[in-house]
N, C-alpha and C positions, 0 to 999 in steps of 0.2 A: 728275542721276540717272544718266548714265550715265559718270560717274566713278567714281561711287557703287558701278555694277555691275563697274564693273572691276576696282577693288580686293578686291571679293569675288570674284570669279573667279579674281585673282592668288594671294589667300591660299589659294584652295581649291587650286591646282597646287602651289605650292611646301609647305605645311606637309607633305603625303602625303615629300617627295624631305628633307626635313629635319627629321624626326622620329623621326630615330636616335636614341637618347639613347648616349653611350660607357659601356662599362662601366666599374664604377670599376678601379681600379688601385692594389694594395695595397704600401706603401712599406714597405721592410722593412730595416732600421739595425743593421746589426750592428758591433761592436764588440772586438776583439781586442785582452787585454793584450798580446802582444807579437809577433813576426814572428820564425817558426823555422819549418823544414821540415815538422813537425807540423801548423801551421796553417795553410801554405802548401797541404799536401795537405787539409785539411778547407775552406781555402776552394776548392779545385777541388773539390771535392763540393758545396758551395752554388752555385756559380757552373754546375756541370752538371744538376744538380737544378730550377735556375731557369726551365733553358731549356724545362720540358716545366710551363710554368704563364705563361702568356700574360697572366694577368693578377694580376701581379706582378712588379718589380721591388726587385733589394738593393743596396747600398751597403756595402761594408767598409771599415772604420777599425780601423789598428792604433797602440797608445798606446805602443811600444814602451818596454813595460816600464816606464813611467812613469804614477804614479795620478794625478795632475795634469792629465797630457794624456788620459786616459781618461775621465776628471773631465768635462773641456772635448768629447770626444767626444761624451757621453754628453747635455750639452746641446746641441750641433746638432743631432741626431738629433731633441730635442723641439722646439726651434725653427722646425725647417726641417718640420715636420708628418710627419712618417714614422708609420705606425698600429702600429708594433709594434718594441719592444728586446730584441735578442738581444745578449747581452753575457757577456763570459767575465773575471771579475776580478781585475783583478793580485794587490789586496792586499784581504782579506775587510772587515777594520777600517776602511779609507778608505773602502772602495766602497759599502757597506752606506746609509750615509745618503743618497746620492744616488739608488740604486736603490731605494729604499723613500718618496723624494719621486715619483719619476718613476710608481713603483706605484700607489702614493696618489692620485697627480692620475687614473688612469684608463685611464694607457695600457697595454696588457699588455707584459709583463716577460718573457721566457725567459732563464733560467739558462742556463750550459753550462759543461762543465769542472771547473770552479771552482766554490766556491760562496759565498756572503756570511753570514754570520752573523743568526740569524732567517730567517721564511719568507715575508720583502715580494718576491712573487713569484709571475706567473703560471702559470710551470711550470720544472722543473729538467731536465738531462740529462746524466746523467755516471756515469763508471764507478766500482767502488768500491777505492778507491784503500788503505783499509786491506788488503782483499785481495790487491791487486797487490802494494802490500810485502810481503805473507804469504808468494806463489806466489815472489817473487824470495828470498827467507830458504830457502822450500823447494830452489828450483833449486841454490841454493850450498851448501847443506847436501848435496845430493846429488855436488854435485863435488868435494867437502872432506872430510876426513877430520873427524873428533869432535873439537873443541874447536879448530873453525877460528875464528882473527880475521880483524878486518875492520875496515874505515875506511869512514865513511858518506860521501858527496858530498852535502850539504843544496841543496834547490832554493830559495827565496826564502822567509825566516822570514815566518810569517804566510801565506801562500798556503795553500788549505785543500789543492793537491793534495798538496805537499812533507810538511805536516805529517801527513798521514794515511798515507803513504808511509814514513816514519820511522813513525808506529807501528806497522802491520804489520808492516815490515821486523824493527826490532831485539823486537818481542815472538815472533816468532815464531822468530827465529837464537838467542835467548837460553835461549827455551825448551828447546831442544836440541840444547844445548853449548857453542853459539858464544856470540863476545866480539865486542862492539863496542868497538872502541879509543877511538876519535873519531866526530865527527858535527860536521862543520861546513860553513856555508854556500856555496854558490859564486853562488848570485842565479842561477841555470837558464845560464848564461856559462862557454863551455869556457874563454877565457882566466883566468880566475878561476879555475876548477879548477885548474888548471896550477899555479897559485902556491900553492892550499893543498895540493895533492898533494907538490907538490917538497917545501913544508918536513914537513908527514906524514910521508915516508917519510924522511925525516933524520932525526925523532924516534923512531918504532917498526921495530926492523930484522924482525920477526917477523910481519906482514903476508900473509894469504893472499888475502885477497880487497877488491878495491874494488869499492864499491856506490852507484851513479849516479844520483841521479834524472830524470835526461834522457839521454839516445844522447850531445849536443854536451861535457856533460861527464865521461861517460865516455872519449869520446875523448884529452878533454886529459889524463886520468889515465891513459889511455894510454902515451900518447907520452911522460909525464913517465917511467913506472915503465920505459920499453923505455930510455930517455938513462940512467937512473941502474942500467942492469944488473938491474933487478928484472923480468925476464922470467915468473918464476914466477908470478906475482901476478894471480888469475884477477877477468875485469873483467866486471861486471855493466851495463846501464843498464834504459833505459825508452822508451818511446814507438814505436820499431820506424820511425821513417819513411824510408822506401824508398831514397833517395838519400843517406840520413845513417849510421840506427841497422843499417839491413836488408846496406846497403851495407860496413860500419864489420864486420859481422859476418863474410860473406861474404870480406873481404879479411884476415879474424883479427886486425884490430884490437883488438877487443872481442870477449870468449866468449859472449856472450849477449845478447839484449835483449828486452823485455817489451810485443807489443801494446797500445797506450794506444788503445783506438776513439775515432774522429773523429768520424764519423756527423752529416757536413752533412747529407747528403740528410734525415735523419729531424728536422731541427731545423727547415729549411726546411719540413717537414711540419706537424709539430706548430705552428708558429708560421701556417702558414695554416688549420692545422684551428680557432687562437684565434679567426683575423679572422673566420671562414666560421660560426661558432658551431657548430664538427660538434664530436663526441666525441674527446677528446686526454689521456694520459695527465696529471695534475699531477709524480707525481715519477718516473722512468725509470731505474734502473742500468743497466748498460747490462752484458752479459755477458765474463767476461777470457777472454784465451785463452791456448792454448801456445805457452813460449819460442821464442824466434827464435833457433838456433844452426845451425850447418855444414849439420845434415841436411836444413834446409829453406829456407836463406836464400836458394839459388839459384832455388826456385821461384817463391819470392815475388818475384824482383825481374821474374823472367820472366812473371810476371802483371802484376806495373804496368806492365812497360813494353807488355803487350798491352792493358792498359786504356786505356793514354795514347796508345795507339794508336789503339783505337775511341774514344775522348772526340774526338781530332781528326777524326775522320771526323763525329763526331756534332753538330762545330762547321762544320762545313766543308758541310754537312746541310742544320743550320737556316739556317745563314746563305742558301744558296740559297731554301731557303723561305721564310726573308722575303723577299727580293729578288720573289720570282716574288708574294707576298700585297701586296707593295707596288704592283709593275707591275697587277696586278690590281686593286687597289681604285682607283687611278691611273685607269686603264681605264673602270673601273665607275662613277665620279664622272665622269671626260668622259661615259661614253654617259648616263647620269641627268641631268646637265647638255646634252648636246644634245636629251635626251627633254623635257625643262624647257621649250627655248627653238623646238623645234618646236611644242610646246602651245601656250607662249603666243602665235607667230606666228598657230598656229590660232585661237586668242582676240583677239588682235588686227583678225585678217580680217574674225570672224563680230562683233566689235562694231560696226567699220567699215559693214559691211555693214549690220547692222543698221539704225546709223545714217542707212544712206543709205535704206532701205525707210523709216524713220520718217520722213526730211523728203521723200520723194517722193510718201506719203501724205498727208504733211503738205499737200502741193505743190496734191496731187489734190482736196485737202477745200477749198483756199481758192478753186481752180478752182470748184468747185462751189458754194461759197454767190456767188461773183464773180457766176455766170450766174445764180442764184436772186436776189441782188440785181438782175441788169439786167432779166428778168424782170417784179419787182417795178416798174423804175424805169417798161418799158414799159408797163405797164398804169397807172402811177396816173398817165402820160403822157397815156393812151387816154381815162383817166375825166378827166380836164382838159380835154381837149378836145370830151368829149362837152358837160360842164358849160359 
């Protein structure tokens, strides 16, 4: 019985000190066809975006440019239990049946960038990219004289941004005036540019404008068209990111380049507004904006480098406040564990105690029928002897 009571005494201190339950902790798998300064900067926007949601953790994988290894990303991610794919797709035709099993089975899907062929997909995010060709046809039309030509730089056939990219672009240069010469691929790789540009401009000596789908290979169409004396030759690209395309501008490398939004922070949103069941757009374009040339490339590189400024402060931030939430719960678990083990000394004492009242009572009742027996024994002594 009074083991009995102790275990129920122990259970009633400890369940109260360990009936935290942890919150869950949402895994979140993202996926990147390929690794360029572009996604470099969108993934410091997921990676800064992360840090103000405690409960959740991401993981990025880059398949560099390989649907294969994208492929094989795409299943760790289910494998390894993560609640939510964020994936940006190299190539629309390969990717499509993988992300439409992964849909299928249950787990939500975010598009981004990119997009896959059909809508096995829990939500999309991306800019529209037939317009951004449009606005880049616009911009060169405006620095060109009537019946400017032009050489296309192709980003990877099949990729849904490349090819949308080529349709705004050449429908809209064509519409007024302009000539597309060529249009060939470079797979989003300034070395590749290099080599289709060199033989380009050996073929057509007439050339006003090259037009990039990426900053990396505008550049190589660069530096090919500045070695072979074609100076004139006004150079378009895409994506703007800070260190490349912003940079690439700023130094007259290239005449121009075209904001491509990143927008981790809002993907990281939407993907926790899936898990959380709140309200989240299904498809997002995302809005373009104006070209990146001379008159403004300086300010913009003077903002990132003031953002990446406060991003390190705001690393250097949290980091302390975990430190101090760790020492603290550290803290909080020793004194709950010494509140624990002072109770149960307390419960210890008072069973003990107990103990010792029950057999001294006990002690006192055997004293007592002892005399009630002698008692007893004296008197049927008494009547013996009367007898």
């Amino acid at each position: 019985m009074l083991r009995k009571t102790f275990y129920i005494f122990l259970l009633a201190v400890l369940l109260p000190l360990c009936g935290c339950v942890e919150s869950k902790i949402y895994k979140i798998g993202v996926s990147q066809c390929s690794q360029d300064d572009w996604r470099n900067k969108m993934n410091d926007e997921i990676n800064r975006e992360i840090m103000f949601h405690e409960d959740a953790v991401v993981e990025i994988r880059s398949a560099d440019d390989s649907s294969e290894k994208q492929i094989r990303d795409i299943r760790y991610f289910v494998d390894n239990g993560f609640d939510i794919l964020i994936v940006s797709p190299n190539e629309a035709a390969a990717l499509t049946p993988i992300i439409k099993e992964v849909y299928e089975s249950g787990m939500p899907v975010v598009i981004f960038d990119r997009n896959i062929n059909g809508d096995t997909y829990t939500a999309r995010i991306g800019a529209n990219d037939v317009a951004l060709g449009g606005s880049a046809a616009h911009y060169a039309l405006h620095l060109l004289d009537k019946g400017a030509k032009a050489i296309e730089i192709f980003g990877l056939r099949g990729s849904t941004p490349a090819e949308d990219r080529h349709e705004g672009f050449v429908k809209e240069f064509e519409a007024h005036g302009g000539t597309v010469l060529a249009s060939v691929a470079a797979d989003w790789r300034q070395e590749d540019a290099e080599l289709v540009v060199d033989s380009l401009l050996k073929i057509y000596d007439d050339v006003d404008l090259i037009y990039a789908h990426n900053d990396r290979m505008a550049i190589g169409a660069s530096e090919v068209a500045r070695r072979l004396g074609r100076d004139e030759i006004k150079i378009i690209g895409i994506d703007a990111a800070p260190e490349i395309g912003i940079r690439a501008v700023a130094d007259s490398v290239i005449d121009a380049t075209f904001l491509y939004p990143t927008e981790g922070n809002r993907v990281i949103r939407t993907a926790l507004a899936i898990l959380k069941n709140r309200p989240y757009e299904r498809e997002t374009l995302l809005p373009l904006s104006s070209p990146v040339d001379l008159s403004n490339a300086d300010i913009l590189l003077l903002m990132n480098e003031t953002l990446k400024e406060e991003t390190g402060k705001m690393q250097i931030l949290k980091n302390r406040i975990d430190d101090y939430w760790a020492q603290h719960s550290s803290q909080t678990s020793l004194f709950y564990a010494s509140v624990a083990i002072i109770i149960l000394l307390f419960g210890v004492g008072f069973l003990l105690l107990r103990a010792y009242w029950q057999r001294t009572r006990h002690q006192e009742e055997l004293l007592a029928q002892n005399h009630l027996l002698q008692e007893e024994r004296d008197k049927q002594k008494l009547l013996n002897e009367q007898l």
